[in-house]
C-alpha positions, 0 to 999 in steps of 0.5 A: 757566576757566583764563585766570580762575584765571591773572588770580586768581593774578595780581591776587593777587600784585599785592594781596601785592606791594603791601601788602608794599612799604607798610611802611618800616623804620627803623633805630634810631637813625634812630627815636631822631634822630626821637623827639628832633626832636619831643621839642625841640618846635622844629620847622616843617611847610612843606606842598607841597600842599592837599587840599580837600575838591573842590566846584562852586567849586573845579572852576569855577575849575579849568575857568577854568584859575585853579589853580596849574600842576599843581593839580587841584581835590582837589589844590592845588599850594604849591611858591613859596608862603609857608607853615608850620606851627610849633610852639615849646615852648608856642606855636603859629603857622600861615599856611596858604592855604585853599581851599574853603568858609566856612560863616560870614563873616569879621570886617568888613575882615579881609584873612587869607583862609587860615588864620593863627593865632598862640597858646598850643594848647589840649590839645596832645598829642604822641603817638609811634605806634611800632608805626606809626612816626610822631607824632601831634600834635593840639591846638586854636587860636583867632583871633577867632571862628574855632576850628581843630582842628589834627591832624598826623602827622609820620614818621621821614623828615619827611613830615608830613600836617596835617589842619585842621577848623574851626567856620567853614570845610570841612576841609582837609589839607595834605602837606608836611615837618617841619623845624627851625626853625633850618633 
């Protein structure tokens, strides 16, 4: 009974320590230099992951050993590859890798296998959560048939997570960091 009421108390101190160590605080005038990055709208995301939604596929060609160093199926490693998120002013541009599945084909002879677009974002929103200090960007991207719904988080310190759905493929999301373009 009483080594039960120890492990209690532990895993309890355990679960208090851990949500306690969660919360990042930010001086002010690091939340305004923050605030004021993703007010000019000039800024990139370049994501150093891919997190797909892990399938039979995806764990075959981990089995095959055809995954970048350090990848797993659910977790894809972009560290040397070429990739961004951008947003200037009223436009938007995105040459993301993708893995996993299309549901629907793409054009006749289209050699963009990821997810590329350049345009104009429909409802582009920008919201600052200050009670969870980070931005919340959504906006909506077309190229061709495809439509892509378009979620990203961004927080003071410039991580981001960027969450894709599409009309033609299985959602995936990608962990990176906010930067300026001029960078």
């Amino acid at each position: 009974m009483k080594s039960k009421c120890i492990s209690f108390c532990m895993a309890m101190l355990l679960l208090v320590s851990c949500a306690t160590s969660s919360k990042f605080h930010y001086s002010e005038s690091e939340l305004q230099a923050f605030e004021t990055f993703i007010d000019s709208g000039d800024f990139q995301i370049v994501s150093d992951w891919a997190i797909p939604l892990a399938n039979t596929s995806l764990n075959a060609l981990s089995n095959a050993g055809l995954l970048p160093v350090s990848s797993t199926p659910g977790r894809i490693n972009l560290i040397g590859n070429v990739n961004y998120l951008k947003i200037q002013g009223d436009s938007t541009q995105a040459y993301l890798p993708y893995f996993g599945e299309r549901q629907i084909g793409g054009a006749y002879g289209d050699s963009n296998r990821g997810i590329a677009f350049e345009a104009v974002p429909e409802d582009l929103e920008i919201h600052f959560d200050k009670e969870k200090n980070r931005a919340n960007i959504q906006f909506t991207a077309s190229r061709d048939t495809e439509t892509f719904d378009v979620m990203a988080v961004i927080f003071p310190n410039r991580n981001s997570i960027i969450t894709i759905n599409s009309n033609q493929r299985r959602t995936i999301s990608y962990r990176g960091m906010a930067q300026s373009i001029h960078d």
